[in-house]
C-alpha positions in Angstrom: -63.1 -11.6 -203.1 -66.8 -11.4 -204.1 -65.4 -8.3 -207.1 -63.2 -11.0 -208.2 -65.7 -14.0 -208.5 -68.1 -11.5 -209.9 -65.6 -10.6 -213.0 -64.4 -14.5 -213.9 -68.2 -14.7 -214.2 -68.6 -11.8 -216.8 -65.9 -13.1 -218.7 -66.9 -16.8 -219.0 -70.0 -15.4 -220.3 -68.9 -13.0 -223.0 -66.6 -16.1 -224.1 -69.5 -18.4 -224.0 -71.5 -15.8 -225.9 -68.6 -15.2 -228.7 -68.3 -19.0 -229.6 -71.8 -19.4 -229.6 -72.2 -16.3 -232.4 -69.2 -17.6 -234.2 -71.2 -21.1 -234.8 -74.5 -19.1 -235.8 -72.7 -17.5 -238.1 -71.0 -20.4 -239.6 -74.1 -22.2 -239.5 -76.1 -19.5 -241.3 -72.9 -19.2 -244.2 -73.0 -23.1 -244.7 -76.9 -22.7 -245.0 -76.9 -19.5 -247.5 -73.4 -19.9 -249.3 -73.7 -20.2 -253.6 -72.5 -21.9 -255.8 -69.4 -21.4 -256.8 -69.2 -20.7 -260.2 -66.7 -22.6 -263.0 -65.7 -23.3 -266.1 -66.2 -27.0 -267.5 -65.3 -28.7 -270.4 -66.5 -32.3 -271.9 -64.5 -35.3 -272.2 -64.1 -36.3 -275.9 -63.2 -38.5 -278.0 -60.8 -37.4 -280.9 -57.5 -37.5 -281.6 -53.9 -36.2 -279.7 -51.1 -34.8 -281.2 -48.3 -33.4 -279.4 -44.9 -32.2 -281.2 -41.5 -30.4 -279.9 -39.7 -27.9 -282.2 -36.1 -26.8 -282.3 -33.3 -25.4 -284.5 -31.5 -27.6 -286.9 -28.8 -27.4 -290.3 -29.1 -29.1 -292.9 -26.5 -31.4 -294.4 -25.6 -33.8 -297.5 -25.8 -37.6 -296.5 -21.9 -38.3 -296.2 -21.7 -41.1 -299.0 -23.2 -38.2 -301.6 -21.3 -35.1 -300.6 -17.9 -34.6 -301.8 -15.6 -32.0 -301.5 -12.2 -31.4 -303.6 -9.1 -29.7 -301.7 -6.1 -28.4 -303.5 -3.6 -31.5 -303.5 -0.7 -28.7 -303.7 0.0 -24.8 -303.3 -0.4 -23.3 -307.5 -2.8 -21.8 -309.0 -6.2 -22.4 -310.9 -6.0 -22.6 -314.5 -9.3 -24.2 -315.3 -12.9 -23.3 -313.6 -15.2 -25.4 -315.8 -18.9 -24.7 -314.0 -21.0 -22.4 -311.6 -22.3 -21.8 -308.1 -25.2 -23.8 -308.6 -25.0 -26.1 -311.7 -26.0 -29.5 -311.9 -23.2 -31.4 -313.7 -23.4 -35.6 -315.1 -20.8 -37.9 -313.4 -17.8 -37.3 -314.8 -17.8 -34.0 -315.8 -14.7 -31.8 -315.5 -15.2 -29.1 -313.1 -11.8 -27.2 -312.0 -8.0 -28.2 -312.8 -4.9 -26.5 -311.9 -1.7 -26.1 -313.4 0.1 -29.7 -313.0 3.8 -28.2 -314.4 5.8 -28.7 -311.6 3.5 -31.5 -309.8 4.8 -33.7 -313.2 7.9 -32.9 -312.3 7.8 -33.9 -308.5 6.3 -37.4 -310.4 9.2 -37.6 -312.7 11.7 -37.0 -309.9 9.6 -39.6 -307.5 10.1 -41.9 -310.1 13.6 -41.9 -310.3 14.3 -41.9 -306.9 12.2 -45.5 -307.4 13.9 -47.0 -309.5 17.4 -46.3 -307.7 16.2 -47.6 -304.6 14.3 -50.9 -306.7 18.0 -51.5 -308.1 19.4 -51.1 -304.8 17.1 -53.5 -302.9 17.9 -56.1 -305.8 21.4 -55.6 -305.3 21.5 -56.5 -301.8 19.2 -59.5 -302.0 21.5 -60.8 -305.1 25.1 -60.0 -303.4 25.6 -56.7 -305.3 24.9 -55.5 -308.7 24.9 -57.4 -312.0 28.8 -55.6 -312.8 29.5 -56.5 -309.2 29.0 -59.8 -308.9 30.5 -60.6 -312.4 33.7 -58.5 -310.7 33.8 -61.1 -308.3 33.0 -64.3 -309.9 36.6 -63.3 -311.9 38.4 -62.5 -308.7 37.4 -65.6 -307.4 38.1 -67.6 -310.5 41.8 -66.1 -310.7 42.1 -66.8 -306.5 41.1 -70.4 -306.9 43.7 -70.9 -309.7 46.1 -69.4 -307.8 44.7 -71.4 -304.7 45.5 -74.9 -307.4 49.4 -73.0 -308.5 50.5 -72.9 -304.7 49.0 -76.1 -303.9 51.5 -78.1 -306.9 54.1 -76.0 -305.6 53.8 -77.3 -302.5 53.5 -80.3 -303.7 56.9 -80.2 -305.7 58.7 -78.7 -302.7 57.7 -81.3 -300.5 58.7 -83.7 -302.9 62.1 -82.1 -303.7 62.9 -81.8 -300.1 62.4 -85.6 -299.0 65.5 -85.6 -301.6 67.1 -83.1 -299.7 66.9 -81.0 -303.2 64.8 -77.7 -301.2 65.2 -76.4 -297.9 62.6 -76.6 -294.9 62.3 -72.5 -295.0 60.9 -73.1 -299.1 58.7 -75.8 -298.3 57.0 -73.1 -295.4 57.0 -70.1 -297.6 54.7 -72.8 -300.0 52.5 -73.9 -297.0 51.9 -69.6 -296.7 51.1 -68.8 -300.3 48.7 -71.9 -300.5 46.9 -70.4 -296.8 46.7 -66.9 -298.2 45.1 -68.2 -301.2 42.5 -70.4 -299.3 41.8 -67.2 -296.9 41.7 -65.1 -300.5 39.1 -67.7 -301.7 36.6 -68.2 -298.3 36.5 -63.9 -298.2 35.6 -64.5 -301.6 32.9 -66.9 -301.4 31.4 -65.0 -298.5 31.2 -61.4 -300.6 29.3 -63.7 -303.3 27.0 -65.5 -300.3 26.1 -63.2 -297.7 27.4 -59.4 -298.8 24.9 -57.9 -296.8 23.6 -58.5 -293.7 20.3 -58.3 -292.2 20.7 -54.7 -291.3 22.2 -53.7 -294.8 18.6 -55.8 -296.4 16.7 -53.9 -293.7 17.8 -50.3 -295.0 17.4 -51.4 -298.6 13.7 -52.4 -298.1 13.3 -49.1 -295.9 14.7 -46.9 -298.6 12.5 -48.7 -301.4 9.1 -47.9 -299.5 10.4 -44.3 -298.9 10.6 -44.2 -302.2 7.0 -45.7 -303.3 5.8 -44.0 -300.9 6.9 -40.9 -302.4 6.1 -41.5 -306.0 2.6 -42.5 -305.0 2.4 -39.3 -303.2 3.5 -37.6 -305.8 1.1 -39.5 -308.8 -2.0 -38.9 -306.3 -1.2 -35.1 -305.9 -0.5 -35.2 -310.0 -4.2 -37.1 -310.7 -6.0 -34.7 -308.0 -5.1 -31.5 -309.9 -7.9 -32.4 -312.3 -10.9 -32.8 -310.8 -14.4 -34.6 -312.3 -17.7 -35.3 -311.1 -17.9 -38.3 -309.2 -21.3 -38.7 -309.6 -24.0 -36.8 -310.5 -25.2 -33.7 -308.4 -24.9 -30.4 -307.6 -22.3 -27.9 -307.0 -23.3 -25.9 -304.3 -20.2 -24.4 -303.3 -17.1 -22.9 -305.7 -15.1 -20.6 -303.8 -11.8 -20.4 -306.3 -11.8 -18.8 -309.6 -9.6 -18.9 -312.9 -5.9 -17.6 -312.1 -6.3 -17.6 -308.4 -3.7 -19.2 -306.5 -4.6 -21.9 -303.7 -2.5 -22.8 -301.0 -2.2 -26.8 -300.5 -5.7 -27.9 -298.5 -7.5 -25.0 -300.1 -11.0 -25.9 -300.4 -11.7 -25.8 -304.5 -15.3 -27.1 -304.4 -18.1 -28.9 -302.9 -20.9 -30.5 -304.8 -23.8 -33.2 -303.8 -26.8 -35.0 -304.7 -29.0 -32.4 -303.0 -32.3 -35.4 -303.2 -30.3 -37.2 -299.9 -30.3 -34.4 -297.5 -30.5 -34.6 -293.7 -30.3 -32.4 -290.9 -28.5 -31.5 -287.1 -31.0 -30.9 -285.4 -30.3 -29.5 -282.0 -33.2 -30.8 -279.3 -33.2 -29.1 -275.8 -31.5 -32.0 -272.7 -35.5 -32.4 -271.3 -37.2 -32.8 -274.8 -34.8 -35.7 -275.6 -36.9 -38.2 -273.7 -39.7 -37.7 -275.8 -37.8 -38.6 -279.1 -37.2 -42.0 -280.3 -36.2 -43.0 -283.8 -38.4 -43.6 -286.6 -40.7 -40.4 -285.4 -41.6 -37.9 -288.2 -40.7 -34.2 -288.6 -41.4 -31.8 -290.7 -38.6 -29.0 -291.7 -39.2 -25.4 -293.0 -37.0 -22.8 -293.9 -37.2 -18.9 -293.1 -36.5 -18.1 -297.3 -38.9 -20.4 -298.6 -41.7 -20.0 -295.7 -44.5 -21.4 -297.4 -42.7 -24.8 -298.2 -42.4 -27.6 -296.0 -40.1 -30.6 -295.9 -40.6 -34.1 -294.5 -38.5 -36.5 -292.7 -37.6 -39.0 -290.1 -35.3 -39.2 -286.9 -33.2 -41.7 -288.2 -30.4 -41.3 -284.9 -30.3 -40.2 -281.7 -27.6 -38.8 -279.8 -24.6 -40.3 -277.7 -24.0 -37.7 -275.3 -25.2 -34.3 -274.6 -23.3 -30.5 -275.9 -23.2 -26.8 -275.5 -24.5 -24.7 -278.2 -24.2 -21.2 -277.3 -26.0 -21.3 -273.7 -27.7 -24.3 -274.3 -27.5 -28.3 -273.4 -28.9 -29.9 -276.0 -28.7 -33.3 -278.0 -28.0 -33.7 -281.6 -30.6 -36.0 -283.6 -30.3 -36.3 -286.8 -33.1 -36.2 -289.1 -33.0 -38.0 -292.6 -35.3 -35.8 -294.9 -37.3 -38.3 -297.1 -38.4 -35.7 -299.8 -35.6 -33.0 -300.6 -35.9 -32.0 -303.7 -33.0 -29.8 -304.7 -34.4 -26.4 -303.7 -33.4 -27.2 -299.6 -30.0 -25.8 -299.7 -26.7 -27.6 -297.8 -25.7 -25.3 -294.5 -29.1 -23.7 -294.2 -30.6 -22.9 -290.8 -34.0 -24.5 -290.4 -36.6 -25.3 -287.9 -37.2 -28.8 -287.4 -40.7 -30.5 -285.6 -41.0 -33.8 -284.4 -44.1 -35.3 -284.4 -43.7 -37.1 -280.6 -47.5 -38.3 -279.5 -50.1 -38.9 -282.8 -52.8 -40.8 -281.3 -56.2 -41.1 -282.8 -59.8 -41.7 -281.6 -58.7 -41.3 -277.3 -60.5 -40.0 -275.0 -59.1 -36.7 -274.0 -59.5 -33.7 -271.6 -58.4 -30.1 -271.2 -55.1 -30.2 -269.7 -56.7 -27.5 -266.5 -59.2 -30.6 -265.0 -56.0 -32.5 -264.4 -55.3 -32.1 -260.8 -52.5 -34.0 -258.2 -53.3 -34.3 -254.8 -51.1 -36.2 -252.2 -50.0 -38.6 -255.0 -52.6 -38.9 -257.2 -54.1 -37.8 -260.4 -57.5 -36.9 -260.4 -60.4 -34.8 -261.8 -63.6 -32.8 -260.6 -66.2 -34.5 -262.7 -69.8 -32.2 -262.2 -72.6 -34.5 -261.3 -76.0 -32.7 -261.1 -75.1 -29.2 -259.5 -72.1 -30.5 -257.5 -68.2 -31.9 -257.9 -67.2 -35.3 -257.2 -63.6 -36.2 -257.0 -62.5 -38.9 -259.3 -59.4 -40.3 -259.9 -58.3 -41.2 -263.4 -55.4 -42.3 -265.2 -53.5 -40.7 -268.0 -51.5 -41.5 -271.3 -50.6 -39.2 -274.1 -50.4 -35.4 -273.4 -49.7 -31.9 -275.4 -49.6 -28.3 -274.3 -53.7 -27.9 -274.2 -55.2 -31.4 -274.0 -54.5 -35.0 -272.4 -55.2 -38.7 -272.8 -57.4 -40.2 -270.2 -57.4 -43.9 -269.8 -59.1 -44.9 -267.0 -61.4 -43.1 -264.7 -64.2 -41.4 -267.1 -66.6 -41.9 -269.9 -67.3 -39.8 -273.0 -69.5 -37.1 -272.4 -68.7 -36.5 -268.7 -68.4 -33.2 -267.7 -65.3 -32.1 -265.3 -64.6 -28.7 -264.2 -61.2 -26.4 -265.2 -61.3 -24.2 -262.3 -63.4 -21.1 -260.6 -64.3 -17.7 -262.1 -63.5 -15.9 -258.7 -60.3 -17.8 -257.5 -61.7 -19.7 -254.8 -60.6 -23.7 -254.7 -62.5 -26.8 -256.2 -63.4 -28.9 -253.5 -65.6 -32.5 -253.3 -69.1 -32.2 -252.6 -69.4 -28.0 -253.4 -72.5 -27.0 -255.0 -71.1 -25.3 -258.1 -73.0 -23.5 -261.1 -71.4 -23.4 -265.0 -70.9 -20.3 -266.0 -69.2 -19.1 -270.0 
């Protein structure tokens, strides 16, 4: 029993003595620790830009690009320009061989005018031969009507004399029905020939057949093409003698001064657009030119481009100039933060800790923890707008990987 109390004692000491070494030697690190040395930058006042770049292809504005399609399936018999020229308004540029379209036109036309003398037959009762057909048959019925009714007449006449029999004075009474009937079918041919299904047809028939004949003259005036207004042609894939099948492109021409471009802004990055912001464009063959513009829409929805979810904005450049071609890959920049005369840090001093944004601003040889607020921002630098002063001094981090804390003594080192 005494053994046993003997070692509990032994080991309460040797615990006792471990703790009490362990809080020497913390005492004597808290009392002999450095500095710890860090990096530090100034807060400034100057000015934030912050932009986001993408891919992009440029485009005529739609009310100055036109393009010219073959209105039938011949071939080319005119190629009046080049790849490239500028041409006035009105200029002729290709024209194909109209033979047969004229012909289509002179056949249209006929077709017309049959179905223009139909639909005037049956809203006048028939044709002009027709109805002056019937206006004689009707004429000779109605006499014959006015024969068979004196006949009648006589007969019935005759026989109160007991001069004609009963069976004459009913073969009268028959002729003078027959004739009546003959007359009122008569009359009805000359009122009401057709019905409302025959007038129906008629006017059906007559639009096939302007439609047709306007098909036909459009087709004939589109196998000549002009300028219709003054610009470039930037694209002329036909030549003399070729033949085109109907829909064929034949040419496509602009004013190459209103340009604007797709340009294709990654799903995140869209948030930081807004109309009206400026861009600048540049092209891989001309490298040391740059174009301007302006976001003039922003997208509806969101698409796939290759493995990519992006939005399409659309850029209206404000100072093309002819040399920025149509269906040219670019690289568009929008200009998203431009602020001027803020006060701004290093992006490393900003730091967020349990909610909050805050800084380690270096006052004498130690850190104190501030909490600021922010504004603008780029890839290197941020807007402060709350929380410091010009001048102050806040640190970007530790040359040997240890944490920034509040209070530690600290010493600046390049």
């Amino acid at each position: 029993m005494a053994n046993r109390q003997a070692s509990s004692r032994t080991a309460r000491v040797w615990i006792v003595t471990a703790v009490a070494l362990i809080l020497i030697f913390y005492v004597v690190h808290l009392m002999t620790r450095g500095s710890l040395p860090i990096r530090v930058a100034a807060a400034t006042i100057g000015d934030l830009k912050s932009t986001v770049a993408t891919n992009g292809k440029v485009e005529p504005q739609p009310q100055v690009n036109y393009e010219a399609h073959a209105p039938f399936a011949g071939i080319i018999q005119t190629v009046d320009v080049h790849e490239g020229d500028k041409v006035a308004a009105g200029k002729l540029l290709v024209a194909m061989d109209d033979t047969e379209a004229r012909a289509r036109v002179a056949t249209a036309l006929s077709a017309l005018k049959g179905a223009q003398a139909a639909e005037q037959a049956a809203q006048h009762g028939g044709t002009q031969e027709e109805r002056f057909s019937l206006g004689g048959e009707l004429q000779k019925a109605q006499i014959d009507r006015d024969q068979a009714q004196r006949d009648l007449e006589a007969l019935q006449n005759l026989q109160s004399s007991g001069a004609a029999s009963l069976s004459e004075v009913s073969a009268a009474q028959t002729r003078l029905a027959a004739d009546n009937s003959s007359i009122q079918v008569l009359q009805q041919k000359q009122t009401a020939r057709y019905d409302s299904a025959d007038l129906a047809h008629s006017r059906a028939t007559l639009e096939d057949a302007q439609a047709g004949y306007d098909a036909a003259l459009d087709a004939l005036r589109h196998a000549v093409v002009h300028a219709p207004f003054a610009g470039t042609v930037y694209s002329l894939p036909v030549s003399r003698t070729e033949y085109v099948n109907q829909g064929d492109r034949l040419l496509s021409m602009a004013d190459l001064s209103k340009l604007q471009v797709h340009a294709y802004f990654d799903e995140p990055e869209l948030g930081k657009l807004a109309v009206g912001q400026p861009t600048t464009i540049v092209w891989d063959a001309r490298p040391d030119e740059v174009w301007h513009g302006v976001i003039s829409r922003m997208p509806s929805t969101i698409i796939t481009v290759g493995t990519r979810n992006v939005g399409d904005v659309l850029v209206s450049i404000t100072d093309a100039d002819g040399a920025l071609l149509p269906e040219t890959n670019v690289r568009v920049t929008a200009m998203v933060a431009n602020e001027s005369n803020v006060l701004i840090v290093p992006r490393d001093a900003l730091h967020i800790e349990q909610g909050s944004t805050l800084v380690y601003r270096k006052q004498g040889d130690s850190l104190h923890r501030v909490k600021v607020t922010v504004g603008k921002l780029n890839l290197t630098s941020v807007e402060v707008t709350g929380g410091l002063q010009p001048g102050d001094i806040v640190a970007l981090g530790t040359t040997n990987a240890q944490p920034l804390s509040d209070g530690v003594p600290v010493k600046v080192v390049q």
